[in-house]
C-alpha positions as CSV (number, residue, x, y, z in Angstrom):
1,X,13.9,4.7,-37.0
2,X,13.3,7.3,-34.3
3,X,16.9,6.2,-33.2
4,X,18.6,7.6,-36.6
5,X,19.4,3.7,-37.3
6,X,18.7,2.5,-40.7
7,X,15.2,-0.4,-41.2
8,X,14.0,-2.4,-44.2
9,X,10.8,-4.3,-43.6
10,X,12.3,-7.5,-45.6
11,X,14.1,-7.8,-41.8
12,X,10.9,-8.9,-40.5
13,X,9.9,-11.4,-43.3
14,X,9.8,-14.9,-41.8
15,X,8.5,-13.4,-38.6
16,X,5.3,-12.7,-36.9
17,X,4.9,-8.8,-37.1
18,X,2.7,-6.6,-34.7
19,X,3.1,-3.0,-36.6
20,X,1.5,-0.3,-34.5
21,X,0.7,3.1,-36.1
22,X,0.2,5.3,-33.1
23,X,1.5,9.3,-31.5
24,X,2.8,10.7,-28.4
25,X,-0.1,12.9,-28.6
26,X,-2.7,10.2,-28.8
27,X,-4.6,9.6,-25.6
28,X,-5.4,5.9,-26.6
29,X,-2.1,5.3,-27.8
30,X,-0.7,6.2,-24.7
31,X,-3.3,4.0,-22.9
32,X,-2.3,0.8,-24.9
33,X,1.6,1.8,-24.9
34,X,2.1,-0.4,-21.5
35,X,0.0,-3.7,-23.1
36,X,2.2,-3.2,-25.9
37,X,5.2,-3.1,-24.6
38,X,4.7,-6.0,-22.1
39,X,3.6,-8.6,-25.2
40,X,6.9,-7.5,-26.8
41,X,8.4,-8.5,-24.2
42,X,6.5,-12.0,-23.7
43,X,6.5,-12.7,-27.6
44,X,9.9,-11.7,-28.5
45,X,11.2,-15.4,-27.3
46,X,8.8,-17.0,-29.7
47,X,10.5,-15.0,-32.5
48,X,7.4,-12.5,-32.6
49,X,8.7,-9.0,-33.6
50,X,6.7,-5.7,-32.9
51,X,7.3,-2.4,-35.1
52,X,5.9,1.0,-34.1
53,X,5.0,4.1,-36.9
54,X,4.7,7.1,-35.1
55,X,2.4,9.6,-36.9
56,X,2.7,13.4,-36.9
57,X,4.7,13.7,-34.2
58,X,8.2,15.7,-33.7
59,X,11.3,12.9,-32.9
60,X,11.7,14.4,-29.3
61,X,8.5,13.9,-28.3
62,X,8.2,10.1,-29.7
63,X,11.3,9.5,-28.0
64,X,10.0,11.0,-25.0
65,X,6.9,8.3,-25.2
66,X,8.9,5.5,-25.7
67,X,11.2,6.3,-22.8
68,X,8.5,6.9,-20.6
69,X,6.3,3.7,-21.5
70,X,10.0,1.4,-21.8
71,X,8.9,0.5,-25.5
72,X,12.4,-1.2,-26.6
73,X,11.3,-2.4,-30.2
74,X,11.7,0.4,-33.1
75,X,9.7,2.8,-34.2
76,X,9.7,4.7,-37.5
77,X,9.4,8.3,-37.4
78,X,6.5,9.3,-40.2
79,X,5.8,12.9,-39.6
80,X,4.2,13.2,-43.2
81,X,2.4,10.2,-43.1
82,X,4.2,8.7,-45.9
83,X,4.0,5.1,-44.0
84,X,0.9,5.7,-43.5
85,X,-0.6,6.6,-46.4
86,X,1.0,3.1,-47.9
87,X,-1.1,1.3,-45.7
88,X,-4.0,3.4,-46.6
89,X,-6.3,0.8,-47.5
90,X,-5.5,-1.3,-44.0
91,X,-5.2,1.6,-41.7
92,X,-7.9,4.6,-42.0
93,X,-5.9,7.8,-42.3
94,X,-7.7,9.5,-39.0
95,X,-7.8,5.5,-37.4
96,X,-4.9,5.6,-34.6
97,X,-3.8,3.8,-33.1
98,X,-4.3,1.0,-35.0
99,X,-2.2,-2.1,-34.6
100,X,-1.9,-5.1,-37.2
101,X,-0.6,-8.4,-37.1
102,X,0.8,-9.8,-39.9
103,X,1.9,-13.7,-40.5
104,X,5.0,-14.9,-41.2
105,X,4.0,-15.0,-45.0
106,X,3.1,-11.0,-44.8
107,X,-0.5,-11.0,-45.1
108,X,-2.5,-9.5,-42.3
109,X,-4.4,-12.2,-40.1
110,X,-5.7,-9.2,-37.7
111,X,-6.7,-5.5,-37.3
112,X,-7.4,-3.5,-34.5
113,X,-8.8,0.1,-34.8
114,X,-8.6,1.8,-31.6
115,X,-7.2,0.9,-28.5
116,X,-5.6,-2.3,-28.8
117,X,-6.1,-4.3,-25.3
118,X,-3.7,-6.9,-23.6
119,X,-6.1,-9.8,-23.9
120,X,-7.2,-9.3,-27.3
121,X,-3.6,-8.9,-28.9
122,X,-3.1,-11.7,-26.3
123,X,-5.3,-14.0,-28.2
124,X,-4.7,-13.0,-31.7
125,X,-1.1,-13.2,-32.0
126,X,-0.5,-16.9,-31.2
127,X,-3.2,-17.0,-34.0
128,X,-0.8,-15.2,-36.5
129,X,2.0,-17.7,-35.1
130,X,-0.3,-20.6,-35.8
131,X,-1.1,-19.5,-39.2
132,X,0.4,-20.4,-42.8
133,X,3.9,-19.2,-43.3
């Protein structure tokens, strides 16, 4: 993670995940940054978990963004795009942001390329919760 601390996506298994591939340097990402961190927030009770990637980006500047927009759930520092390009088929190489959510049983139930908005991850994460595990 950007903190040095060690994550393994099985952590997340049983769990609603919102993964959001996203920069410092992005100008939408740093417009969606505050509805992000505000449905963390509201979801985290409900057992929801939220996972950022940041994309060619330098450590200091990521942690810079997540200071400034109070993001408190991890990211993973992917300067090379090795994350990324794993998700390759999900998440078009040039498309961030993009934010998924993914069901308790790992599949994704939504995609967003672009600016993800408050009311739209709003609606489709209770979705995901309502879903098959």
């Amino acid at each position: 993670t950007l903190s040095g601390a060690a994550l393994s996506l099985s952590q997340f298994r049983g769990h609603v995940l919102v993964m959001n591939f996203w920069g410092s340097w992005c100008t939408p990402c740093r417009a969606e940054a505050p509805a992000l961190a505000s449905l963390a927030r509201h979801f985290s009770p409900a057992g929801v978990r939220f996972l950022g990637v940041d994309i060619r980006d330098t450590p200091a500047s990521a942690e810079a963004f997540q200071r400034d927009f109070k993001i408190t759930y991890p990211s993973l520092n992917d300067p090379g795009d090795v994350i990324a390009l794993a998700f390759r088929s999900t998440v078009p190489p040039a498309g961030i942001p993009t934010t998924l959510v993914i069901s308790r049983g790992g599949r994704i139930s939504a995609r967003v390329l672009g600016e993800a908005s408050h009311s739209g991850l709003r609606r489709l994460i209770p979705t995901a919760m309502a879903g098959p595990a």
